[in-house]
N, C-alpha and C positions, 0 to 999 in steps of 0.2 A: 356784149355778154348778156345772156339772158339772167334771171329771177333765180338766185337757188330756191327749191323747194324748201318750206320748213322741213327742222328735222322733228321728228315725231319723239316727242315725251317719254320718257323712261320711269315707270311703274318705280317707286321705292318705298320703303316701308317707312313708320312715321320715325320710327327711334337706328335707322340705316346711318344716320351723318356722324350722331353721336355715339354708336359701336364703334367706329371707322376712327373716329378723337378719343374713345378710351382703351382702345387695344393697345398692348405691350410696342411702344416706338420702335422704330430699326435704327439699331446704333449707323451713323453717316461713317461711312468709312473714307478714308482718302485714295486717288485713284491713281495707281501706278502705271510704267509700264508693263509692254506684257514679259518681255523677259525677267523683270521684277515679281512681279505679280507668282511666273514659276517657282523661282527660286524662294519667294516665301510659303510657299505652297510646299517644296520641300522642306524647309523648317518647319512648318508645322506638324507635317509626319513625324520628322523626326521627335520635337518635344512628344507627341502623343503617343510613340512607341516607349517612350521613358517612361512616362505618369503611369502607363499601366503597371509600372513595378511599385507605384507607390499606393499608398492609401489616405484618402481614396483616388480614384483613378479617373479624376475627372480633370483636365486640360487647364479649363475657366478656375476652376477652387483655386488652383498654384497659382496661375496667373495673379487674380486678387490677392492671393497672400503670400505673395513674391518674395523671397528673404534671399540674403548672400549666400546661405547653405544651401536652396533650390538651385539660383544661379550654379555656384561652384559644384554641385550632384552632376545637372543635367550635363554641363563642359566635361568633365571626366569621363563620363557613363561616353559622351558622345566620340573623345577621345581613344578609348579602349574600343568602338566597336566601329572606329572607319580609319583607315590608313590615312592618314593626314601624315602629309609629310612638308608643308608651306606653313610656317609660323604666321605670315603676313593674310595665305589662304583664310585661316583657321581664325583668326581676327577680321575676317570680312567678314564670315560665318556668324559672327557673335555681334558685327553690327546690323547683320538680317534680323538674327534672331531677337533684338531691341526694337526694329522694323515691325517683326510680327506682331510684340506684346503691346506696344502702342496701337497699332492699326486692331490685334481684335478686343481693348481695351478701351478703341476711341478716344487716348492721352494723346495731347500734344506732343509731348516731347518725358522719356525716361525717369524715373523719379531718381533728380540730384543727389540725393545721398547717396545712392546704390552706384553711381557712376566712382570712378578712380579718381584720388585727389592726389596731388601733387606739393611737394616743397621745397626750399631751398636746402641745397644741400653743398655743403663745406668741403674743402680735403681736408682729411681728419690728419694724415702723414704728409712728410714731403714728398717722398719718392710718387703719392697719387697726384700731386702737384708737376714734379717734372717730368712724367709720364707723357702727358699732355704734350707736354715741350717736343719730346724727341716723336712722338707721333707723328704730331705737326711735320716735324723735320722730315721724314720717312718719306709720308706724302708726298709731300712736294719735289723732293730727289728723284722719286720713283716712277711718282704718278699712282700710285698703290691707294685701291681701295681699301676704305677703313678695317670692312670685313673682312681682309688678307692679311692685316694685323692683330684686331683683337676677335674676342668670340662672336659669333657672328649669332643674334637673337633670331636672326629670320629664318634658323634652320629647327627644325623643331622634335624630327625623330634623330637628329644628326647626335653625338657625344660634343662634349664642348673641346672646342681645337682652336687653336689659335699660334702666334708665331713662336714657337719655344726655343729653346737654347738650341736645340742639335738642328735649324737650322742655319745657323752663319757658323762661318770662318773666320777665324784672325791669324795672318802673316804679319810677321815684320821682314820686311822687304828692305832692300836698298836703291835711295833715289837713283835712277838711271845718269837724270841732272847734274846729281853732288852725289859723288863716289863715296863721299865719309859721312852723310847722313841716312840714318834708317826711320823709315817712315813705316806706318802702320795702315794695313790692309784690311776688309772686312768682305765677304762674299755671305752675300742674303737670299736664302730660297724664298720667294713666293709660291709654296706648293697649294693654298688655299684661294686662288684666281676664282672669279667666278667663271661659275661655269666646267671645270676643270679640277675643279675641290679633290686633291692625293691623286690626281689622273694624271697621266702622260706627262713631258718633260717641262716640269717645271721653271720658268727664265729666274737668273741669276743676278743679282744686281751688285755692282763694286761700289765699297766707300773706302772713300780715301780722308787719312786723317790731315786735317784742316788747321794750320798753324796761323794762318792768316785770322782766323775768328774762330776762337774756341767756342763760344757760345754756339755757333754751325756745325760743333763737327758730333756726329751720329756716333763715333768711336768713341769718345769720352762719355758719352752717357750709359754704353755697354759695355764700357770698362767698368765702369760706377757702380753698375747693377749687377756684375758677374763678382766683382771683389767681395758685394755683403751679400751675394747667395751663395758664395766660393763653391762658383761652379768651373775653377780653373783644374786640370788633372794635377799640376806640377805642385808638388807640396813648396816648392821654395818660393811662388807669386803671395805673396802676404798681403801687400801695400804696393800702394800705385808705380814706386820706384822700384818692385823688384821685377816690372813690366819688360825695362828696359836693362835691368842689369844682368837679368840672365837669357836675352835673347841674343848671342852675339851668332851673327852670319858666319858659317863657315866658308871659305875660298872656296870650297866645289860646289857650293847652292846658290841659289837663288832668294833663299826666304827661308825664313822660320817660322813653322806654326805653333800658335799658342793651341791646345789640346782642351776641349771639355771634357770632364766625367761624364762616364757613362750611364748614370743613378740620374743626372742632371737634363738629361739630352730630351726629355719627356717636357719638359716643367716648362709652360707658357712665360716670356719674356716679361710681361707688361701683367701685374696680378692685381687681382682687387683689395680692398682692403676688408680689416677682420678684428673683433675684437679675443684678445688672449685669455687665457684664464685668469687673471688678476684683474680684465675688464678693460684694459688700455687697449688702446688702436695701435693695428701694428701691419703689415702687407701678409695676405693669403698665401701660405707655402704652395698649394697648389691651383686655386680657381684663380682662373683668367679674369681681366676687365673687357667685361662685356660691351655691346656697342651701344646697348641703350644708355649705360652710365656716361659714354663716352660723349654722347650726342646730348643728352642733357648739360653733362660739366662746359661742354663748348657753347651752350647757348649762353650760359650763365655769366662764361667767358667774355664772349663778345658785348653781353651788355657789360659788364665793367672795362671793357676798349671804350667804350661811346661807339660801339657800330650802330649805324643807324638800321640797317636788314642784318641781323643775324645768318642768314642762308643757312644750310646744312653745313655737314663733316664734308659731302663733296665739292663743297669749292677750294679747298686743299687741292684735290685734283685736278679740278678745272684748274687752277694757278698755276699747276704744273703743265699742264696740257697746252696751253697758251706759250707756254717757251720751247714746245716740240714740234711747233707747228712748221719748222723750216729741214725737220727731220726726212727722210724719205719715206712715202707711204709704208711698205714692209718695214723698216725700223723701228717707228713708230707704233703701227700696229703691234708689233711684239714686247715696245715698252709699256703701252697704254694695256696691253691683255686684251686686246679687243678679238673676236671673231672676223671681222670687217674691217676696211679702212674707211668704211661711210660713216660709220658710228662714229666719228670724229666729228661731225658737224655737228653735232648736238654739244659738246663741249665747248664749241665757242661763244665766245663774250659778244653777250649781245649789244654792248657800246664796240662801235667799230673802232680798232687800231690804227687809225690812220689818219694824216693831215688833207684830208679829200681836199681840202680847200685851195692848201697852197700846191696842191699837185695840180689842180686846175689853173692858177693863174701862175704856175709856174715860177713860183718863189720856194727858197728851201727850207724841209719841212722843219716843224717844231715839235719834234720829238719827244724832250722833256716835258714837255705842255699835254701831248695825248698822253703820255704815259699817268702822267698825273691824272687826267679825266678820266681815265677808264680803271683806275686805283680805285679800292673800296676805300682805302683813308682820305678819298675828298670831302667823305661828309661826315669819317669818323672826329667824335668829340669826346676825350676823355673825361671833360668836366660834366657830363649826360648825369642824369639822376640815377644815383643805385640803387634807391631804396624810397620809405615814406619819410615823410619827412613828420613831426610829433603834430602840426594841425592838419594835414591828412588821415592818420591814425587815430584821430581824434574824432575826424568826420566819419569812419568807419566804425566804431562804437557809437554814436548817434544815428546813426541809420537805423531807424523803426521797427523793420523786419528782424534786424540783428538784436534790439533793446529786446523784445518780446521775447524773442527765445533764452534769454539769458534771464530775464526774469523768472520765467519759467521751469528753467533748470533752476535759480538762487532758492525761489522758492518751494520747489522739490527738496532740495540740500538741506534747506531749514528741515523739513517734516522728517525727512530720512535723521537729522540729527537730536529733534524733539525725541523721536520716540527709542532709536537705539544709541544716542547718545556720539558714535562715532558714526566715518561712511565704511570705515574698517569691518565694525559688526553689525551691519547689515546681512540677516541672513536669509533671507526672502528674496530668490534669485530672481524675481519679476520684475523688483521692485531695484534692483543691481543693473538689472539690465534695460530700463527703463533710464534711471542714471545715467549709465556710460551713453545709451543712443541720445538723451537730452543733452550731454556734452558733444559728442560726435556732433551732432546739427550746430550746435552752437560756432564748433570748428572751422566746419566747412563752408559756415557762411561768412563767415567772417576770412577767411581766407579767399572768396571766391569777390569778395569785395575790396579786397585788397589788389588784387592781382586785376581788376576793372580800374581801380584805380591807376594801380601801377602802372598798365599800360597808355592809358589817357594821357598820365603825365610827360613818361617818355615822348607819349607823338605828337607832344604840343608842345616841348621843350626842341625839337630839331624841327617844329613848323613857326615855331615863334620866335623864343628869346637863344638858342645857340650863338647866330650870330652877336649880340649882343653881350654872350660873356666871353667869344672869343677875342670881341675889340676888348674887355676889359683887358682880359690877359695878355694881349701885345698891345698895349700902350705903352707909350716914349713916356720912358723912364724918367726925359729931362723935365717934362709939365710934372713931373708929383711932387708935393709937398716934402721940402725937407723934413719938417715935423713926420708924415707920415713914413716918410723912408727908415726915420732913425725909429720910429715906432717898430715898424714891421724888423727889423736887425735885433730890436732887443727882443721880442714875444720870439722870434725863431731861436736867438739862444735859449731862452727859459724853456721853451719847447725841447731842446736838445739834451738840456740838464733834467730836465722831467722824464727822460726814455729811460733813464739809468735806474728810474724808481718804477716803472712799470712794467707789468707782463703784456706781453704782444697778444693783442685781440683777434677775434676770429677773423675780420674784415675793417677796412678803416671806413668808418660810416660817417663821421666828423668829417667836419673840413674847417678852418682856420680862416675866419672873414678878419681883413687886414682891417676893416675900419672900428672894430669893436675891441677894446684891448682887453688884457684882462684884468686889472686895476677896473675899470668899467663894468667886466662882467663880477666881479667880487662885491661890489658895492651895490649893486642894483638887483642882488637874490631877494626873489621873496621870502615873504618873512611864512608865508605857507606853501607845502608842499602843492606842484600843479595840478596833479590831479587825486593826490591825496593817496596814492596806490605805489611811491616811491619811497625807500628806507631812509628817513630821517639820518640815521647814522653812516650809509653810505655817501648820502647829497655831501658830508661832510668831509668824508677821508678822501683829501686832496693827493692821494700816492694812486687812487684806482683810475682808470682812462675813462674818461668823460662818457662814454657807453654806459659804461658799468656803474656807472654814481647815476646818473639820471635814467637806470632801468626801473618801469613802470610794470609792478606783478600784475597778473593774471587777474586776480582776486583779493578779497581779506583776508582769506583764509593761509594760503601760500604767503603772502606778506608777513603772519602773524609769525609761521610758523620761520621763516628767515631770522623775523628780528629776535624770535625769545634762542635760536641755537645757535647764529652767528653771532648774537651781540649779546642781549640780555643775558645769557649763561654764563658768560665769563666777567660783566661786572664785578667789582669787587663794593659792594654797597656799605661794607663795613666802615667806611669815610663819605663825603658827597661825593658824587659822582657827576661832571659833566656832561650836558646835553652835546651829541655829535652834530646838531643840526648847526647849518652855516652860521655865524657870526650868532649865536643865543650865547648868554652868558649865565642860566641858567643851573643850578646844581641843586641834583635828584637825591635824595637820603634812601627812598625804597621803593621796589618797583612797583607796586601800583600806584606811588607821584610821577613815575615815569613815566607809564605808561598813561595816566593822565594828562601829562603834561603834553606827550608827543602829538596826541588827541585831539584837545581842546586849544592847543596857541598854535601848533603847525598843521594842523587839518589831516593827518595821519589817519585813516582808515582804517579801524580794526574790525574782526565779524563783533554783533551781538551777542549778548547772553557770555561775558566771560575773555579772560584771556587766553595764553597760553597752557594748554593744559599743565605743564612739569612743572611750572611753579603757583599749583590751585595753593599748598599750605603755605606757600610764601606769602601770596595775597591774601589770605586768610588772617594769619595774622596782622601785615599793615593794615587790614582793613580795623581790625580790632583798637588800632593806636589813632584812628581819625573819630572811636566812639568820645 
């Protein structure tokens, strides 16, 4: 190769580098694909045909000052002027459009607080409780997708539909078997099939009532649920025995049907729940339970199985799918709702059902042994962690980011109550709303650290120590200490005679360690409360369930306000008065020595500046009797 020529000098001016380092920077965008790249192209149209209805009408101003009301405008506004008809569609739409404000914002990532926060959530009734149950059951009879039973969220201009009363049947029928017993019949429309939603001939599914295991059988749960909606026609069905006393077979039939009302034949099977005009929880006369609730309460389920994968609602189906598999293509297809019989292999379990091994060396297979391997309960553990346990909850209040915001809210709360005295009479709605967002952050962080937590611990309780508590719990019985046996026999009676004094809690979150009794745990309370933010006089009422006595408030202020209306209101100070706190032997003459006392010897947390407000003349005067 030959000599390049130089390249010849480029004329610049003297102050050319440093225009070039102080001109406005180009925000770095990130680089998508190109079908990405369209489709946020189209959001952006679309936001910029919105802002022009607003003022001002610039794109960037909303973007920077982005609230839940602009979100929640543009969703609407965008709703009303395009046919969306895809729930799941119209939810990608909205992950674009987080796509766009990041990318012409140059954000990493959405700002946390504006995202959806999530919580645990209880059955508030029973019937939301055995709902669940007979789902499950349905499933797996059927094969029925969840959205064929309840309301299905992913349809979005659809009405809410779901399996109601006027679809099944009830006969009482006569066993062919046993000529003198009558058995019960149930015929179930699936008219909600994907794909097929109120179209063309809907398949029919038989249940048959199940005397071998009541707890299987799908008829007793919609007897259950038709008896307290009395959606029977016949006025003489009252009670479960009048099921059977007035259905007697005539010699020229076959069967007798049981008759719904026709007011009834509308009304979703399976409803959500509601509270009444008195504020109790009670089941929705008419809205369905949706599938988002349904999918949520099963995950929640599965962690308290000890599942180690939760999976979705569809491995209901799949579990059923796997026992159709010896079905003939056409049958099967029209049990499973499929279009295809190829979409079948997507249903199967991807641990193989079979003894490959001993079919190679030709020994006979071990059946129970694969059934077992390919069972999700090989690695389920019900002893799995439910919850935090009080020094993980403890590490999530010490987390820095979490102390700072809480500071900062406390301190807020001070000034808001210096100067109007309550957070009631606050009327300066800047300064209200300022408030509740320094609460809301404080929520969400602390929730979103919990649930980091939550999950770490679970995946390091089935990577580590599982095996290690389930040797605890099948250990031979004959290596245990007699001492400890007769230990463990007395604390489960005292445990037994203790239920008869308690209200049943939302969730059992205790568990009962055999090696600590309670003669040991009695003796060894401290003599201050732990973290100073629990009621002295609950730690003490040995009738409440061990939740409820060592619940840690919120705050001082919530604390104060428990202990002057649960407990301090109903003293009677006109005698001494003992201290609730464990094992004091303490007695109080008037409530500011009380409230002193809970303070300075059990580390009781009250706010500053004052008690209780309902009893300021009360303390007013004991303060007068310590001049």
């Amino acid at each position: 190769m030959g000599v390049l020529p130089r390249k010849a000098p480029v004329e610049r001016s003297p102050g050319y580098w440093m225009d070039m380092i102080n001109k406005p920077s180009q925000p770095v965008k990130p680089k998508f694909e190109e079908s990405t790249e369209r489709t946020l192209e189209v959001t952006k149209r679309s936001f910029i045909k919105f802002v022009q209805r607003l003022e001002p009408a610039d794109p960037r101003y909303w973007l920077e000052n982005l609230t839940m009301n602009v979100i929640e405008c543009f969703l609407r506004w965008y709703l009303e002027n395009h046919n969306v008809r895809s729930l799941p569609g119209f939810q990608v739409k909205v992950r674009y459009w987080r796509m766009y404000y990041c990318s012409e914002l140059n954000h990493g990532s959405f700002p946390y607080d504006l995202k959806r926060q999530t919580k645990s959530i209880f059955y508030v009734t029973n019937r939301q409780r055995s709902q669940h149950a007979i789902l499950r059951k349905m499933m797996t009879a059927t094969s029925a997708r969840p959205g064929t039973l309840v309301c299905n969220t992913g349809y979005c201009r659809k009405e809410k539909d779901a399996l109601c009363w006027g679809d099944i049947e009830l006969f009482m029928v006569m066993d062919p078997d046993r000529s003198t017993c009558r058995v019960l019949l149930m015929h179930v429309k699936h008219r909600l099939n994907k794909g097929k939603r109120n179209r063309g001939r809907a398949p029919r599914y038989t249940y048959i009532e199940r005397n071998d295991n009541l707890g299987l059988c799908v008829i007793q749960d919609i007897l259950e649920y038709g008896l307290e909606d009395e959606v029977f026609a016949s006025e003489y069905i009252q009670e479960p025995r009048d099921i059977w006393r007035y259905t007697e077979i005539p010699a020229h039939r076959k069967s007798v049907p049981i008759h719904i009302k026709e007011e009834k034949k509308s009304i979703p099977i399976f409803r959500r729940a509601a509270r009444d005009k008195k504020g109790n929880w009670t089941t929705h006369p008419a809205e369905p339970l949706t599938y988002a609730q349904l999918a949520e309460d099963h995950h929640r389920e599965c962690r308290a199985a000890g599942a180690k994968n939760t999976g979705s609602l569809y491995l209901w189906r799949k579990g059923a799918a796997a026992a159709f598999i010896d079905l003939t293509p056409e049958l099967r297809t029209q049990v499973m709702g499929q279009s295809r019989s190829s979409i079948f292999m997507a249903y199967l379990n991807e641990l193989v059902n079979c003894d490959t091994q001993s079919v190679f060396l030709g020994t006979p297979t071990r059946d129970a042994l694969i059934a077992l391997s390919t069972n999700s309960s090989l690695t389920r553990d019900p002893s799995a962690p439910q919850g935090l346990t009080r020094e993980q909850l403890q590490r999530v209040e010490d987390d820095p980011e979490l102390m700072k915001l809480e500071n900062t809210r406390v301190a807020f709360r001070e000034d808001l109550i210096s100067e109007y005295g309550k957070i009631s009479k606050v009327t300066d709605p800047a300064k209200r709303d300022r408030y509740r967002q320094l609460g809301n952050q404080v929520r969400a962080e602390r929730k979103k650290l919990q649930n980091q937590i939550d999950k770490e611990a679970y995946k390091q309780y089935f990577d580590n120590v599982a095996l290690a508590a389930l040797e605890f719990k099948n250990r031979d019985v004959s290596i245990v200490p007699d001492e400890e046996l007769v230990e463990d026999g007395i604390l489960s009676l005292e445990l037994r005679l203790a239920l008869n004094h308690l209200t049943v809690p939302r969730h059992l979150a205790q568990r009962v360690k055999p090696e600590v009794t309670a003669q040991d745990t009695l003796s060894s309370f401290p003599t201050q409360s732990p973290t100073g933010l629990e009621c002295p006089e609950c730690l003490g009422d040995e009738t409440k369930y061990p939740g409820a006595r060592w619940f840690s408030y919120c705050n001082t202020y919530v604390l104060r306000d428990h202990l002057e209306v649960q407990h301090v209101k109903w003293m009677d100070f006109s005698k001494p008065v003992p201290c609730g706190y464990p094992h004091c032997v303490a007695f109080l003459a008037t409530p500011m020595q009380y409230y002193h006392h809970v303070t300075t010897v059990h580390g009781t947390k009250l706010p500053k500046g004052g008690w209780a407000p309902k009893c300021k003349a009360q303390l007013a005067f004991d303060a007068s009797l310590f001049r």
